[in-house]
NULO-613193 format. One line per 5 residues: their letters; for each residue x, y, z of C-alpha. Coordinates in steps of 0.2 Angstrom, whole numbers, plus 5000, padded with zeros to 4 digits. Layout:
REM NULO-613193
a	X,Y,Z  ...
END
This chain:
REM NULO-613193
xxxxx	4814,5607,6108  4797,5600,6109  4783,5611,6108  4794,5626,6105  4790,5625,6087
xxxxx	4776,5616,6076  4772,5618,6059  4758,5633,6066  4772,5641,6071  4782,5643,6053
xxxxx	4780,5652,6036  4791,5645,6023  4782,5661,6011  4784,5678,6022  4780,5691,6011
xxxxx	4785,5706,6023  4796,5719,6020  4802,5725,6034  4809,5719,6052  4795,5726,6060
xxxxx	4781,5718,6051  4792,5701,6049  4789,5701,6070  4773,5703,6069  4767,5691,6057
xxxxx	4778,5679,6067  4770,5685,6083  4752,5683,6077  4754,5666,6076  4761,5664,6092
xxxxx	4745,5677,6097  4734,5661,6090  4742,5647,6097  4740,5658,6113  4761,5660,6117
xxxxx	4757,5678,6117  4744,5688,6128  4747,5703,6121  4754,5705,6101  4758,5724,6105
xxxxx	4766,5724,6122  4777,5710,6116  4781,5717,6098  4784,5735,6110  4798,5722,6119
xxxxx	4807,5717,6104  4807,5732,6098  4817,5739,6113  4829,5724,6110  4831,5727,6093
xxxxx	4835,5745,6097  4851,5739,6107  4857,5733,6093  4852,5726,6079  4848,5705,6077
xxxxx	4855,5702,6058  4868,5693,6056  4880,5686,6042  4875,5673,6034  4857,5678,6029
xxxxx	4852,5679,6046  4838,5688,6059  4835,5683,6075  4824,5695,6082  4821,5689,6101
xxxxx	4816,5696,6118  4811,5691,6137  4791,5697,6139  4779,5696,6152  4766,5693,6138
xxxxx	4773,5677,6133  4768,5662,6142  4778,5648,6136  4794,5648,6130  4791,5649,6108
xxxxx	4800,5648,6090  4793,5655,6075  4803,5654,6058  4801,5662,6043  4807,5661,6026
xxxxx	4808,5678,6015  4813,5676,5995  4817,5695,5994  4827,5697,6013  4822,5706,6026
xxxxx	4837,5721,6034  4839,5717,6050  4855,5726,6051  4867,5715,6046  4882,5719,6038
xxxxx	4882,5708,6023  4865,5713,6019  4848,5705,6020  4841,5691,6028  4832,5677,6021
xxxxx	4830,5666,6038  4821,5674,6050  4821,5666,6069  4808,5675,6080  4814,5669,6099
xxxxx	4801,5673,6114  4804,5670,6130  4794,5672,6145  4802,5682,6158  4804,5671,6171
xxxxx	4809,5656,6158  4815,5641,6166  4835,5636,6164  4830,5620,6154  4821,5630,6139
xxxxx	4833,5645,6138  4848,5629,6136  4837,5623,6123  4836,5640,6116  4855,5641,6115
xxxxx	4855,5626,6108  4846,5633,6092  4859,5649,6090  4874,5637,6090  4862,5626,6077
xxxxx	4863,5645,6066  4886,5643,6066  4882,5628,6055  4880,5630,6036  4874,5613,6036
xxxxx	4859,5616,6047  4855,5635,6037  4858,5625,6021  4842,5615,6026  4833,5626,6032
xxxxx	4834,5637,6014  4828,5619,6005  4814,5613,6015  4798,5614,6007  4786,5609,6021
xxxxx	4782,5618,6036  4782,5604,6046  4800,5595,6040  4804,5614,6045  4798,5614,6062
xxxxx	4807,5595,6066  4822,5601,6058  4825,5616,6070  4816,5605,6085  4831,5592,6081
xxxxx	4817,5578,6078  4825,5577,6060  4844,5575,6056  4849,5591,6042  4855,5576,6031
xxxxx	4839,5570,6033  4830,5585,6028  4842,5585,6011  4837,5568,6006  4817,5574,6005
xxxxx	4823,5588,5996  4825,5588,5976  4840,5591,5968  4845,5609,5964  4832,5616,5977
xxxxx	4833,5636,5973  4836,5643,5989  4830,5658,5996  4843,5669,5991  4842,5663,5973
xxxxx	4857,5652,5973  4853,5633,5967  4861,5620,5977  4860,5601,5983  4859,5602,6002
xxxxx	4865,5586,6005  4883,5592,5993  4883,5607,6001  4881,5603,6019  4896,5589,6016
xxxxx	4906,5603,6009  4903,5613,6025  4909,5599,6035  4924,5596,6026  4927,5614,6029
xxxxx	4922,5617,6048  4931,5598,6051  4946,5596,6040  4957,5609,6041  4954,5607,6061
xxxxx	4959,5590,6062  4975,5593,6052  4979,5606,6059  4977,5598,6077  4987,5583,6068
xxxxx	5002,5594,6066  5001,5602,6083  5003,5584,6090  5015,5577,6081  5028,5592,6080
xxxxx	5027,5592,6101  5020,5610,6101  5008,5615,6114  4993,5626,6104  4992,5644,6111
xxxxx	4975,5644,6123  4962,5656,6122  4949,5659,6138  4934,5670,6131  4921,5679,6140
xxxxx	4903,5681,6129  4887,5689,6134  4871,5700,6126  4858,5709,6136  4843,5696,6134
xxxxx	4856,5680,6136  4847,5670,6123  4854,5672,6106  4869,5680,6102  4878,5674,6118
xxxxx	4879,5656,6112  4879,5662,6093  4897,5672,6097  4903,5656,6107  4900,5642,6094
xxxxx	4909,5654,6081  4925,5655,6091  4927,5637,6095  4923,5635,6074  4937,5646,6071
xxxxx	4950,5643,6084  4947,5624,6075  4952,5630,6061  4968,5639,6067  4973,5625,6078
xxxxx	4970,5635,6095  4960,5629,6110  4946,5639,6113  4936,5637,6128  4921,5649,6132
xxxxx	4912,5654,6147  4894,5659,6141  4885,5671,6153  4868,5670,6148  4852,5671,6153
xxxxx	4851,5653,6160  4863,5657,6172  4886,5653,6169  4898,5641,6174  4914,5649,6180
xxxxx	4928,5644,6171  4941,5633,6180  4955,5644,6186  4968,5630,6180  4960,5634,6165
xxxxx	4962,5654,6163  4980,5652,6171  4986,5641,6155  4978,5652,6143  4988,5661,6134
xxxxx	4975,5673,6130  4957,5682,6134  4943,5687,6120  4930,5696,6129  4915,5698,6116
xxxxx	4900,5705,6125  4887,5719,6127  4884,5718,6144  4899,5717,6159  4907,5702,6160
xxxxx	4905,5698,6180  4921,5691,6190  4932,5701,6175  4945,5701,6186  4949,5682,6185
xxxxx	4958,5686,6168  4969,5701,6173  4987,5701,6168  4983,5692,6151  4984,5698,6132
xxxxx	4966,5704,6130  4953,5710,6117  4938,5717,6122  4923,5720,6107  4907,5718,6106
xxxxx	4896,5703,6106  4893,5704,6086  4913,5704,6082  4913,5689,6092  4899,5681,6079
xxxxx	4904,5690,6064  4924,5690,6063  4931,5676,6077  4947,5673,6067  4952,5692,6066
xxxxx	4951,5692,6086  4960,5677,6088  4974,5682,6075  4972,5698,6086  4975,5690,6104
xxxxx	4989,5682,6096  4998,5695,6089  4997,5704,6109  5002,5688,6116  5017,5690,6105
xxxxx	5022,5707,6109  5019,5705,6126  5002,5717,6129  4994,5710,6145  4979,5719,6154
xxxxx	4982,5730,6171  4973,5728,6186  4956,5721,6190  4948,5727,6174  4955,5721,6162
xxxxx	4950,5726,6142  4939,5742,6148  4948,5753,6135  4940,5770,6130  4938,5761,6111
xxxxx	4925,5749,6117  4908,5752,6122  4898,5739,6115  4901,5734,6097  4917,5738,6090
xxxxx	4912,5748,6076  4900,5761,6086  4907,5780,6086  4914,5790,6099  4897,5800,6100
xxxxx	4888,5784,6103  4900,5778,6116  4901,5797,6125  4881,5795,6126  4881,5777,6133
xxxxx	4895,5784,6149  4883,5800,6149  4867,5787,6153  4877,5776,6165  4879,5792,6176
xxxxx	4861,5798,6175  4852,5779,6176  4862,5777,6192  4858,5794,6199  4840,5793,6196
xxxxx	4834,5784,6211  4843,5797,6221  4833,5810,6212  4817,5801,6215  4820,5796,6234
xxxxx	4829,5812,6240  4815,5825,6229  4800,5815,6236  4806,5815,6254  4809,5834,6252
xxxxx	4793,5836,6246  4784,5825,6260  4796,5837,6272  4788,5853,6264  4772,5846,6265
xxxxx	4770,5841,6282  4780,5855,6291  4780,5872,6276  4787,5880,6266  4798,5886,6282
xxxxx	4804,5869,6284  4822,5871,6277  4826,5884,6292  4821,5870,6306  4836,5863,6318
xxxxx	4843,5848,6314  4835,5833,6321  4848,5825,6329  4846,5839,6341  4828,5845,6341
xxxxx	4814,5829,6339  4799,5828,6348  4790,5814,6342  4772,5819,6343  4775,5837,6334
xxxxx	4772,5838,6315  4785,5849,6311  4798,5838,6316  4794,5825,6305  4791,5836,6291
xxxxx	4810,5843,6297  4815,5822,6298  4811,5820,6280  4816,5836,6272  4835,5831,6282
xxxxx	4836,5814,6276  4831,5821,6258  4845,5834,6258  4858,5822,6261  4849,5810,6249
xxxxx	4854,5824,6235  4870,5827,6240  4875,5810,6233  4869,5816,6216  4883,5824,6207
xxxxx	4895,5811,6216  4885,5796,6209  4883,5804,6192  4900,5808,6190  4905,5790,6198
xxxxx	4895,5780,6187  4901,5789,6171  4918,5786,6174  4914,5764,6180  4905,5766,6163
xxxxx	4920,5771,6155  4933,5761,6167  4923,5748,6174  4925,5748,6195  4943,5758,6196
xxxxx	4934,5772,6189  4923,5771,6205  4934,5781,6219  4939,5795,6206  4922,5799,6200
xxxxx	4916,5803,6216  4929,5811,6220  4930,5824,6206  4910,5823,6211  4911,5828,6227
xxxxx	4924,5843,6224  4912,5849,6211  4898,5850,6224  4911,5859,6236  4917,5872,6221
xxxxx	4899,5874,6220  4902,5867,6198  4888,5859,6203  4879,5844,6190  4891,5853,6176
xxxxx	4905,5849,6185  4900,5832,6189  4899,5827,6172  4917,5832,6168  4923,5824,6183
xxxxx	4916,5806,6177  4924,5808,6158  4940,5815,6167  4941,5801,6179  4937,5790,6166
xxxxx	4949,5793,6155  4963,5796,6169  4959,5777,6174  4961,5771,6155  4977,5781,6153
xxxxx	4984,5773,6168  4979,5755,6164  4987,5755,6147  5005,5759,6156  5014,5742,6157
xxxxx	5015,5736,6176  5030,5726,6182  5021,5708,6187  5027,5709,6205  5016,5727,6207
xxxxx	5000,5719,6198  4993,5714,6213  4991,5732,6223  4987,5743,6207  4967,5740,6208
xxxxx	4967,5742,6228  4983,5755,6230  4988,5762,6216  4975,5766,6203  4965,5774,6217
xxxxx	4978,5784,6223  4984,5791,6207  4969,5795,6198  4961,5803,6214  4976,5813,6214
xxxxx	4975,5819,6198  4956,5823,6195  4955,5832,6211  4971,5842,6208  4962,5847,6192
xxxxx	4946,5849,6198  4950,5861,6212  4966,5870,6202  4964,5869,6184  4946,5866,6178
xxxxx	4936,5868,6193  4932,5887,6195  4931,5889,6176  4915,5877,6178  4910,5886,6193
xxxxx	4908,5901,6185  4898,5895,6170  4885,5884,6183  4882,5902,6188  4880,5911,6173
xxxxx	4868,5898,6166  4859,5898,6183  4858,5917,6183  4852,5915,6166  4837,5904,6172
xxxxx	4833,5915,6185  4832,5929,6172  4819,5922,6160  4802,5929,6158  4789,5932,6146
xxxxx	4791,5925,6129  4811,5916,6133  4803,5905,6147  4788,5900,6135  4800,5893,6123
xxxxx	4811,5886,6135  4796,5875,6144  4790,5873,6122  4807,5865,6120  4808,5856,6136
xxxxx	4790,5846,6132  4798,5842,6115  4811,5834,6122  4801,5825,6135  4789,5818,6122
xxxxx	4802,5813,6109  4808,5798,6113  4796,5792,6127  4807,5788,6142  4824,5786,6132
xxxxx	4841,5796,6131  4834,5814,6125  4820,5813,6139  4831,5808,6152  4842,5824,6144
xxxxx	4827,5835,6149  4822,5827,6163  4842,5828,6172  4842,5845,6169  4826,5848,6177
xxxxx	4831,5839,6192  4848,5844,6192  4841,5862,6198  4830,5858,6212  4844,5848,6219
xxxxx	4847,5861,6232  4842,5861,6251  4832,5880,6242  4831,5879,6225  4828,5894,6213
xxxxx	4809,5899,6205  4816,5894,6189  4821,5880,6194  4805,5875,6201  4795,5882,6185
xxxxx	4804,5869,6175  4803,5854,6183  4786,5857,6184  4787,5860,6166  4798,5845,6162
xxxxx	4781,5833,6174  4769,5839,6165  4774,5838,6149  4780,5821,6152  4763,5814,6157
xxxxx	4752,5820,6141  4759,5804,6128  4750,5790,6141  4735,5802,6144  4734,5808,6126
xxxxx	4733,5788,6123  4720,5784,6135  4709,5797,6130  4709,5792,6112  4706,5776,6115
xxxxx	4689,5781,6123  4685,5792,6112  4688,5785,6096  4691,5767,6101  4687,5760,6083
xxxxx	4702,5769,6080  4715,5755,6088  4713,5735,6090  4708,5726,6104  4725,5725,6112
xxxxx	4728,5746,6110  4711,5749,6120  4718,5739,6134  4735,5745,6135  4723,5763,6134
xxxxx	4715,5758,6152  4731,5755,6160  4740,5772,6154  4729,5782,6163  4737,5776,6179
xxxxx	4754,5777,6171  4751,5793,6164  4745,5799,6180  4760,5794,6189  4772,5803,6175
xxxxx	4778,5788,6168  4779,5792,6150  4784,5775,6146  4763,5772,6147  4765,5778,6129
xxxxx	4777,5766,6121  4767,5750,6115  4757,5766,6104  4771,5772,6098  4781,5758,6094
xxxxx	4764,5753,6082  4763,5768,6075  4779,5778,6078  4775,5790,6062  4757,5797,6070
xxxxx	4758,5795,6088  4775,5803,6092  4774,5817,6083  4755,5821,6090  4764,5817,6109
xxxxx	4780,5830,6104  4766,5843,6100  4756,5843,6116  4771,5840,6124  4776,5857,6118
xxxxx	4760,5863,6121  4756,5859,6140  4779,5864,6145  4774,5881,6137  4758,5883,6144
xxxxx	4764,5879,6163  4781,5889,6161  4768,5906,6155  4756,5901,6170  4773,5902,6184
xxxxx	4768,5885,6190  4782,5878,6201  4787,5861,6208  4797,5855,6221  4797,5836,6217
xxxxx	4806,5825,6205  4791,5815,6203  4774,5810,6208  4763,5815,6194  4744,5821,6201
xxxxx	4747,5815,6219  4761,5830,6219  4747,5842,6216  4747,5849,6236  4766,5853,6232
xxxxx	4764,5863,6215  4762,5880,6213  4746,5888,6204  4737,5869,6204  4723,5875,6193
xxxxx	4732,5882,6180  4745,5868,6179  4731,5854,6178  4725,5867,6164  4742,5866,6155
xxxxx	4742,5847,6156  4725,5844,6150  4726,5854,6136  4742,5845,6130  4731,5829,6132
xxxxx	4717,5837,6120  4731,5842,6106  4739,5827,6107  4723,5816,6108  4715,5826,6093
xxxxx	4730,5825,6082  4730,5808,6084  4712,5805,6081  4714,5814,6066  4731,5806,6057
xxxxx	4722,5788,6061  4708,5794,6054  4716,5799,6036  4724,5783,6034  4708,5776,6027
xxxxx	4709,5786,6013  4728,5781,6012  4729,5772,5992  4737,5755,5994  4757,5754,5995
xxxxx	4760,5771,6002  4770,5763,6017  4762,5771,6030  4767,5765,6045  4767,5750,6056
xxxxx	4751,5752,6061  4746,5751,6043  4755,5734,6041  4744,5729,6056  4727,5730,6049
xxxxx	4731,5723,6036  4739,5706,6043  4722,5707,6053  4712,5708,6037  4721,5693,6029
xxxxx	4718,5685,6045  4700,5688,6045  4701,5696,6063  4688,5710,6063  4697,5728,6061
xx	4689,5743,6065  4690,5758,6053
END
């Protein structure tokens, strides 16, 4: 790990109290060493990571880690903290803090070093170590492997407090810990041999969305504890440096599969027909023994997978311990991210279509019949077709992608199934999403039936298809179907209804929900149900006068921020006033995400400001009747609104309210006394005074 870390790189002291302000003190020094272009674009990218799920784990442990385009070499910082930091895990603080970044295009030699270094956190010898050390630079050759952990001990006095207060010898310890992780193995193993007894076989599956950390983390702990209960353990790690696929001799001795992971496991299908627990990647870090006493006990009653997907049951969606409201979100978002580019494609090219042929354009002849390549209105007709049929796959995809989120692939052909009859019922996007959760859930129920072996084979391709086809479409079209119909209707007619005072409110409550969480689930909420309604060959006024309330709303947050860091620029660092020039493009373009690297710094100030004149500017353009016909596009959709002036109006006073609130709140927090807590951005500017870096007030 040469290079990775150096004794610049490590604070054996870290006085912060949070996760968020443990990162960045880590990430300055990596800002100073130059591994890090921008400290908040990078700190914005952890913080996304971290909101997966959190990076604690037992033992004392954070690893806080994400792939960035502002680092420009693969880095390690460490940190010591005497009080602990929460970083979520279940057995409290931690007092060893690991920040991992990786540039995004990182080579497969550095992320297998990286690897290397979770596996190195399984082993109390190496942690033990680490919490004795007292130089930063044994630290730094001690994760870099340049010093042996024994080593380390041996220049460490006897009964070394440790960070968590307990006193130990690392050397008694770390022995201890070996006797532990090698002794009970080997006899165990011992008696396996000499009594003749083949030891059950576990295959197992781990993987995390960034593929640097808890990947190889859950893998080492499986292969500790199946050394311990005398059971062959052999992992496929599919990680960011790419996976070696297990041999297939391998997974047909097994008796057994541990799927621990986050993110699908790809070729799932290798391990069908086998006793199989599916959790989450922490489990597989956390509580390896409980899964492998788990495999064994389905081995023993004879519970094998079905079909091609195995271990997709409706009671995992990412960790184990996550509720059914968090997993019910997670299937909602599968639909909607899938569906998106169908939004944006298919809106767009209707747009284009109206733009170049009318507002007529939606009565012209098909194309196939009537082109004349030299007349307007036939290209203008070309692109409003194509766009038509590019929306009709919106409530199949949404309600196909729910139901694989819930099912994996054979959820595929009875989500767009039940999608499809929606559209023909005229149920519409409402219909669509109970299609995907019916389909879903009908796929589930019949992979849980116990399959003769001789009929395993056709289930994926015959059977599953043609059952749970059969069965959403029957309810779809007999028992739930019309019901839906009719409330699509009554919520449409509703729409169509609102005037005055009731559509203010709702275009108030839509920009509120656009400027919440920036991007995430409650503005994708908003921003589906705006383009759910234009999603017609002639959509309603209503619908039109939201979606344009739903754009506008959503571009204030980056043009708030651009606009106060030129006007008040003493206001943010150095790194804000950059991210400032670039979100006038972004926010320009309706890409609230422009937005984030402020709030994440300075969640407290900014997103409440952004929720305001997001309220502001949805009511504003919902009272002014202005109407859209396009998805997306931000100012270069202008020619395509309805009552331009006044929309631009709506938008740019949003921009003042949010701007001037935030210029204000930023402003108070110099008269802030010390210790209040105020935020991240607080935490900042301070780490900038100790630093010496100028801070502007």
């Amino acid at each position: 790990m040469s290079e990775m870390i150096t004794a610049d790189l490590v604070d054996l002291d870290l006085s912060a109290e949070t996760k968020e302000a443990a990162a960045r003190a880590l990430a300055e020094h990596m800002v100073t060493l130059g591994r890090v272009t921008d400290l908040e674009g990078f700190l914005a990218d952890v913080a996304a990571r971290e909101a997966q799920m959190p990076t604690g784990l037992d033992g004392g442990i954070g690893i806080p880690h994400c792939r960035s385009v502002h680092v420009t070499e693969p880095t390690l910082g460490f940190g010591r903290s005497a009080a602990g930091i929460d970083f979520g895990a279940p057995d409290g603080p931690a007092d060893l803090i690991f920040l991992i970044a990786a540039p995004a295009g990182a080579d497969d030699a550095h992320l297998t070093i990286l690897s290397s270094l979770a596996r190195q956190l399984m082993n109390a010898e190496f942690t033990s170590a680490l919490r004795a050390v007292d130089d930063a630079a044994a630290a730094a050759a001690l994760i870099r492997g340049d010093e042996s952990p024994a080593a380390a001990a041996s220049t460490a006095p006897e009964g070394t407090e440790s960070a968590d207060g307990s006193k130990n010898s690392v050397a008694v310890s770390a022995a201890a810990s070996a006797d532990t992780a090698t002794g009970t193995t080997s006899d165990t193993t011992a008696d396996a041999g000499a009594s003749g007894e083949r030891p059950f076989r576990i295959v197992a599956v781990t993987s995390c969305p960034t593929g640097i950390a808890h990947t190889y983390m859950a893998a080492e702990s499986l292969e500790n504890a199946g050394r311990e209960a005398g059971v062959e353990v052999v992992v496929e790690t599919q990680g960011s440096a790419g996976f070696t696929r297990l041999d297939p001799a391998v997974i047909a001795a097994a008796d057994g599969v541990i799927f621990a992971h986050d993110v699908p496991v790809r070729d799932k299908d290798r391990f069908a027909g086998k006793p199989t627990v599916d959790v989450g990647v922490k489990a597989g870090i956390n509580k390896p023994a409980e899964l492998i006493t788990e495999v064994r006990g389905k081995a023993a009653r004879g519970e094998v997978s079905a079909g091609s997907a195995p271990g997709t049951p409706v009671e995992r969606s990412g960790d184990s311990t996550e509720g059914y409201g968090t997993k019910l979100r997670k299937w909602l978002m599968s639909g909607v991210s899938y569906m998106v580019p169908f939004v944006a494609a298919g809106g767009l090219l209707i747009a284009l279509g109206f733009a170049i042929g009318g507002y007529k354009i939606n009565k012209a002849p098909s194309v196939v019949d009537h082109f004349m390549w030299l007349q307007a209105d036939s290209w203008g007709a070309l692109f409003f077709q194509i766009g038509v049929v590019s929306f009709g796959f919106l409530v199949p995809v949404l309600a196909g992608y729910i139901a694989y989120g819930m099912a994996d692939r054979p959820g595929l052909v009875p989500g767009f199934v039940g999608g499809a009859i929606s559209l023909t019922i005229n149920a519409g996007f409402l219909g669509g999403l109970a299609a995907g959760l019916i389909a879903g859930g009908v796929v589930i129920g019949i992979q849980k039936v116990k399959i003769p072996p001789a009929l395993r084979g056709i289930m994926p391709v015959v059977v599953i298809p043609l059952i749970s086809a059969a069965i959403v479409g029957f309810l779809m079209f007999v028992v739930i179907g019309k019901p839906i119909a009719s409330a699509q209707k009554g919520m449409t007619d509703w729409l169509n209804g609102l005037t005055g005072t009731n559509a203010v409110l709702l275009g108030a409550l839509l920009g509120l929900m656009m400027c919440f969480d920036l991007g995430g689930p409650v503005n994708k909420v908003a921003y589906t149900f705006a383009t759910a309604g234009i999603a017609v060959a002639s959509p309603s006024d209503s619908a039109m006068k939201i979606m344009a309330a739903v754009m506008a709303a959503g571009m204030v947050p980056p043009l708030a921020m651009a606009l106060a860091t030129t006007v008040r620029g003493k206001l943010f660092t150095r790194t804000e006033r950059e991210n400032g020039k670039a979100a006038w493009v972004l926010g320009a373009s309706f890409i609230t995400e422009g937005a984030i690297p402020f709030a994440a710094a300075d969640p407290l100030r900014v997103i409440p400001s952004a929720m305001v004149g997001g309220a502001v500017t949805g009511s504003l353009s919902m009272a002014f009747g202005a109407t859209l016909r396009a998805p997306h596009g931000g100012i270069f959709v202008v020619p395509l609104i309805g009552n331009p002036f006044l929309y631009l109006i709506a938008i740019a006073a949003g921009v003042c309210v949010t701007t001037a609130l935030v210029v204000v709140l930023k402003g108070m927090r110099k008269q802030a006394p010390e210790g209040t807590g105020a935020g991240v951005a607080d935490t900042a500017i301070a780490a900038k005074v100790d630093s010496k870096e100028p801070v502007a007030a």
